[in-house]
C-alpha positions in Angstrom: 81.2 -35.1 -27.7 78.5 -35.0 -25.0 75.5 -33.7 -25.9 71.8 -33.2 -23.1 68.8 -34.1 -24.6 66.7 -32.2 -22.4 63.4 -30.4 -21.9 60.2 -30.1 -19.7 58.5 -34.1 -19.4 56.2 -33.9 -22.4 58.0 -33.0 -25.0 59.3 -35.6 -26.6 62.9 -36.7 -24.9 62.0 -40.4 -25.0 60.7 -41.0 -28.2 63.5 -39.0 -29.7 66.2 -40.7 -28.0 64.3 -44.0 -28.8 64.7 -43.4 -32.4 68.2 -42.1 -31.8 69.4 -45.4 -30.5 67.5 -47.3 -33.6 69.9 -45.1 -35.6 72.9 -46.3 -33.7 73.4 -43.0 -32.0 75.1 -43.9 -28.2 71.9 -42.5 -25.7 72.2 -42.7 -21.8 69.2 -42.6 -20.3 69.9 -40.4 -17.0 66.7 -42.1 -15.2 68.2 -45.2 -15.3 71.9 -44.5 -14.8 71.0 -42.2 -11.8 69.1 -45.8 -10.4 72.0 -47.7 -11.5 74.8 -46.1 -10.3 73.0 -45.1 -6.9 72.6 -41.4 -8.1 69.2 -41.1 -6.4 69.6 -38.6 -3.4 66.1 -38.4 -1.9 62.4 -38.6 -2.8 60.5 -35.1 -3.2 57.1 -36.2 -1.4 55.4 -32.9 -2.7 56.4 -33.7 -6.1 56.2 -37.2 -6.2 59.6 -37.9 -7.7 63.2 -38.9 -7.2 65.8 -36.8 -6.7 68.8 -37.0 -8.4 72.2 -36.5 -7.2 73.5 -34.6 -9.8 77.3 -33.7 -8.9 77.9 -37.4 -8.5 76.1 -38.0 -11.8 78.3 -35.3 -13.2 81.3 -36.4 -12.0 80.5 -39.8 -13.6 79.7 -38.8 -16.7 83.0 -36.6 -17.2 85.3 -39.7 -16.3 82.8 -42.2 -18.0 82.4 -40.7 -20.9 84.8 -38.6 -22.1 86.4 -40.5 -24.9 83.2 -41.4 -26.6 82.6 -39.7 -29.9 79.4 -38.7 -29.2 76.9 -39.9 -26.9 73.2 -38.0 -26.2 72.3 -38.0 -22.2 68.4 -37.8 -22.2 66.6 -36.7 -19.1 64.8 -32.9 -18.1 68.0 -32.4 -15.9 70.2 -33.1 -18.6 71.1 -29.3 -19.2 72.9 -29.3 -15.6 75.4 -32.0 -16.7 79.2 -30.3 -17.6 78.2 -31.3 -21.6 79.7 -30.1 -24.9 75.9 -29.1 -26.2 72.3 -28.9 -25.4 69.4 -29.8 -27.4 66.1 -28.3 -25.6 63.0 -30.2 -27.0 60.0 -27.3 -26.5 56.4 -28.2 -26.7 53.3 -25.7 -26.6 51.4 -25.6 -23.4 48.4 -26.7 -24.6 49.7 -29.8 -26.2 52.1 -30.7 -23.3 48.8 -30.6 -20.9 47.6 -32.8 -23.6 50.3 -34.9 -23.5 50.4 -35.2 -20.2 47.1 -36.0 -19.6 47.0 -38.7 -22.1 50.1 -40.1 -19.8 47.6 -40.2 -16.6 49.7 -37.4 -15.1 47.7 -35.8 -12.1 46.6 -32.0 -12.2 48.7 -30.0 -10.3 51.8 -32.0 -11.7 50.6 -31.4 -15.2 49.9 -27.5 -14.2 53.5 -27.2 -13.1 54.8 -28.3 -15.7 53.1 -26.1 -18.4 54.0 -23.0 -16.0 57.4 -24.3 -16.5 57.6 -24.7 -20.0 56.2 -21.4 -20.8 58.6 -19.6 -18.3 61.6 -21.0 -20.1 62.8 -22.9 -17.2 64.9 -25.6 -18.8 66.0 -23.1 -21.0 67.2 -20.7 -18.4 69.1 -22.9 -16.3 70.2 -24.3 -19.4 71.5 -20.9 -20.2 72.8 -20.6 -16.7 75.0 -23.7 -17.4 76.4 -23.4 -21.2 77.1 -20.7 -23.4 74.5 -19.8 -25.6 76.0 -20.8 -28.7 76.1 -24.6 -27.6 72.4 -24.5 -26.9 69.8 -25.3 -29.6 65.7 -25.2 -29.4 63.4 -27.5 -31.3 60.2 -26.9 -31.3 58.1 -30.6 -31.3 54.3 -29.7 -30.9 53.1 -30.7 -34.5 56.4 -32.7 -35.4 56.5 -36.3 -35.3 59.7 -38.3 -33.8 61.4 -38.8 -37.4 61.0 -34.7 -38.3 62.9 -34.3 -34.2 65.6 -36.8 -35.3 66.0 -35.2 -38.8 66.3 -31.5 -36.9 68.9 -33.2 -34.3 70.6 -34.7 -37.2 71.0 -31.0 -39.4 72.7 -29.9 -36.5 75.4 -32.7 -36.2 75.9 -32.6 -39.3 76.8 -28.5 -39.1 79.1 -29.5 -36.9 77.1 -28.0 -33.8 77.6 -24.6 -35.5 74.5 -22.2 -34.9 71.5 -22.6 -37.3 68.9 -19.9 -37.0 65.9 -21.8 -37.2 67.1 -23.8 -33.4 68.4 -20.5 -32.1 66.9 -19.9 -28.4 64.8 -17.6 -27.6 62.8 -17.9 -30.9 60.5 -20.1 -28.8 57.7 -17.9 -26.5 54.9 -19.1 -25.0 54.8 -17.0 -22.1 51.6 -15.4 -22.9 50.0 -18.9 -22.5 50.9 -18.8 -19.0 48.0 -16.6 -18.1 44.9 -17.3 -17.4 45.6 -20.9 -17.0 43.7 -23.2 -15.0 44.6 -26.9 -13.2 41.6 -28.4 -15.3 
């Protein structure tokens, strides 16, 4: 079973899957297979990043991985992977800019990634991608790592089933959006 770990930088991917490994759950780390494996297809100069080349990454993963019981792929481009399920990790604006500032991130990286968080970005595409049912939100803005995992764990052990309390679209910060400043 193939599972994304996956939401805007911020909100908690890493530390979640760090404690997901300590538990002995299988994590890739897409970052580091995409270096790897050669997946990197460019540099965004705007954006300051790597680009991934995700069809190749995809095609990996489904011939890499597809006998594994179940194994969490953690990255914000998770979601565009052919996976069984999605786990979206959401954060509130405010504390993602706090987050991210705390990580040194510059302004107008740290702006565009709040715009994209409250405009359900990951979320959409993720919805683009998978069927609904298969996608579940967490929200982590007051919740430390453990309370994540614990949340991650419920649904595993439901069998993946849908659990009202990670249903999508219970999550809306879009009214955050406005008014926002780079500051």
């Amino acid at each position: 079973m193939l599972v994304a770990l996956t939401g805007t930088p911020g909100t908690g991917k890493t530390s979640t899957a760090d404690l997901l490994e300590q538990k002995g759950y299988h994590v890739i780390r897409l970052n580091i297979l995409a270096q790897e494996q050669g997946f990197l297809d460019g540099f965004d100069k705007k954006r300051k990043t790597k680009l991934m080349d995700m069809t190749a990454m995809n095609n990996y993963v489904k011939k890499t991985y597809k006998t594994r019981d179940l194994v969490f792929f953690e990255g914000h481009a998770a979601h565009l992977l052919s996976v069984d399920y999605v786990i979206l990790l959401r954060c509130h604006p405010d504390e993602l800019k706090n987050r991210l500032q705390t990580k040194k991130w510059n302004s107008k990286k740290i702006l565009e990634n709040i715009e994209a968080e409250a405009l359900d970005v990951i979320l959409c595409e993720a919805v683009d991608n998978h069927p609904e049912k298969n996608i579940f939100e967490i929200d982590t803005t007051q919740h430390p790592v453990d309370s994540i995992v614990f949340a991650i764990e419920e649904i595993i052990q439901n069998n993946f089933q849908p659990i009202k309390k990670y249903t999508i679209g219970t999550i809306d910060w879009s009214e955050d959006l406005f008014g926002r400043s780079p500051s």
